[in-house]
Structures are given as structure tokens and as C-alpha cells.
C-alpha positions in Angstrom: -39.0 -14.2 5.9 -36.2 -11.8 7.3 -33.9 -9.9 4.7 -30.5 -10.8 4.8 -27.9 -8.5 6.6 -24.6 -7.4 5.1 -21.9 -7.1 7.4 -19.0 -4.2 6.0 -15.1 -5.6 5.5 -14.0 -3.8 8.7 -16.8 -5.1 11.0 -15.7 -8.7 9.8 -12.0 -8.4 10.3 -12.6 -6.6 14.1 -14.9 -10.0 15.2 -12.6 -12.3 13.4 -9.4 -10.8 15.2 -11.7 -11.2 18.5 -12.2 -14.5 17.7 -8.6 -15.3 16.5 -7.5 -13.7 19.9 -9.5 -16.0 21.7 -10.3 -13.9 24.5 -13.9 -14.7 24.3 -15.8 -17.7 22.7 -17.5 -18.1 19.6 -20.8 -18.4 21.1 -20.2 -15.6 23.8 -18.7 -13.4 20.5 -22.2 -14.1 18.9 -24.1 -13.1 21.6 -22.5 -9.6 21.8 -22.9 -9.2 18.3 -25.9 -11.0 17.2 -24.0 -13.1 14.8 -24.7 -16.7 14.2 -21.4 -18.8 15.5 -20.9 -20.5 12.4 -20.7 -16.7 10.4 -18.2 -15.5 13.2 -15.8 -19.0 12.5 -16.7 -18.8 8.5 -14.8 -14.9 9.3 -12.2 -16.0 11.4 -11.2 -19.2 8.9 -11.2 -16.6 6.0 -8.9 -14.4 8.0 -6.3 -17.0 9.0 -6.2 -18.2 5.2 -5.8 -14.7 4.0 -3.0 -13.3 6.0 -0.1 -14.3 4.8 -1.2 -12.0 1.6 -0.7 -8.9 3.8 2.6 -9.6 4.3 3.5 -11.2 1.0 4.9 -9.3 -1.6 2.2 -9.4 -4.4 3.3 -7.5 -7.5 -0.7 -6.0 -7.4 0.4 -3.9 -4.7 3.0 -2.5 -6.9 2.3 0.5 -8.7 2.1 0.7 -13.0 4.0 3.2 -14.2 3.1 3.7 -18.2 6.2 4.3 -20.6 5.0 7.8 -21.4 5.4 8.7 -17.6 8.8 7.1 -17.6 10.2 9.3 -19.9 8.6 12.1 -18.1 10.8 11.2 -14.9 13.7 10.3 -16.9 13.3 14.2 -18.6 13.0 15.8 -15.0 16.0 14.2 -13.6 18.2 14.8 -17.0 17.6 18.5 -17.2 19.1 19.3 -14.0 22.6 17.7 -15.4 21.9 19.7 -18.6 21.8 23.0 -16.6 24.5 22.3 -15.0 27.0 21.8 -17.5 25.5 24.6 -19.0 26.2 26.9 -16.3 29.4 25.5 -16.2 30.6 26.0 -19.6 28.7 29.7 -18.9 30.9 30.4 -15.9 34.6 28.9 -17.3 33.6 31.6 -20.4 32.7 34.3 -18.2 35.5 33.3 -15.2 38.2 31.8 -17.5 39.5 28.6 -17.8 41.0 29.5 -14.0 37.3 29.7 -12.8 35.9 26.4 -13.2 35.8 24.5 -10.2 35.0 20.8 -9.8 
């Protein structure tokens, strides 16, 4: 009894886009790879049925973004606004009222 082979992702997807490209046949696929046709259609099926979630726009794909690191952002882009009005008021004291320009 033979042990079974596992194939990796990226070798499936290359001989399933051969196969979808159609350049060569299953059987002639299977013979340059060592594959039994009915693995390399199994891959090819899978692929077709598949794609349209590369392109789709899954909310998986989207990164989480806790509350805690929310307010971190929100903190980073206030305190910018905060100096700046600081220096502001800082500079009309320093300049005079004549001084502040905006």
C-alpha cells in the first residue's frame, strides 16, 4: 500500500490555472505531473468555484480594529490640532493681537 501524497495550495492553483488555460489536456497535464486526471479536474472545479471570492469584497479580508486602538488614533490625530491652537494663542500673546495670522 503506497502513502498518500499531499500536494501544497500553490502547486494546486499553478496545475489548475494550466488546466483552466487549456493549453494542454487533462491527461497530458497528468502525465507531466504524475497526477491522476480526475485530482487535476477535482483542482480545476474547485478553482473556478472559488474565484469569484478573490474578487469579492468579503468583510474577512477587512481588518479589526479594537475600541482601545480607536481611541489611540483618534488621540494622535487630535493632539496635533491641540498644539496648534496652543501655539497660536502662544504666538498672538508673544506677537500681539496684530500677529496672528490665519
Amino acid at each position: 500500500m503506497t502513502k498518500r501524497k499531499f500536494y501544497s495550495a500553490e502547486f494546486k492553483a499553478k496545475v489548475a490555472l494550466e488546466a483552466i488555460r487549456e493549453e494542454l489536456t487533462t491527461a497530458e497535464l497528468a502525465k507531466k505531473y504524475g497526477i491522476h486526471p480526475t485530482m487535476i479536474s477535482g483542482w480545476k472545479r474547485a478553482a473556478i468555484e472559488n474565484m469569484a471570492s478573490a474578487f469579492g469584497g468579503s468583510s474577512s479580508a477587512e481588518p479589526t480594529i479594537s475600541e482601545r486602538e480607536v481611541e489611540k488614533l483618534h488621540a494622535k490625530i487630535g493632539r496635533p490640532v491641540v498644539e496648534r491652537d496652543f501655539l497660536a494663542d502662544a504666538s498672538s500673546l508673544i506677537l500681539g493681537a496684530g500677529g496672528k495670522k490665519r
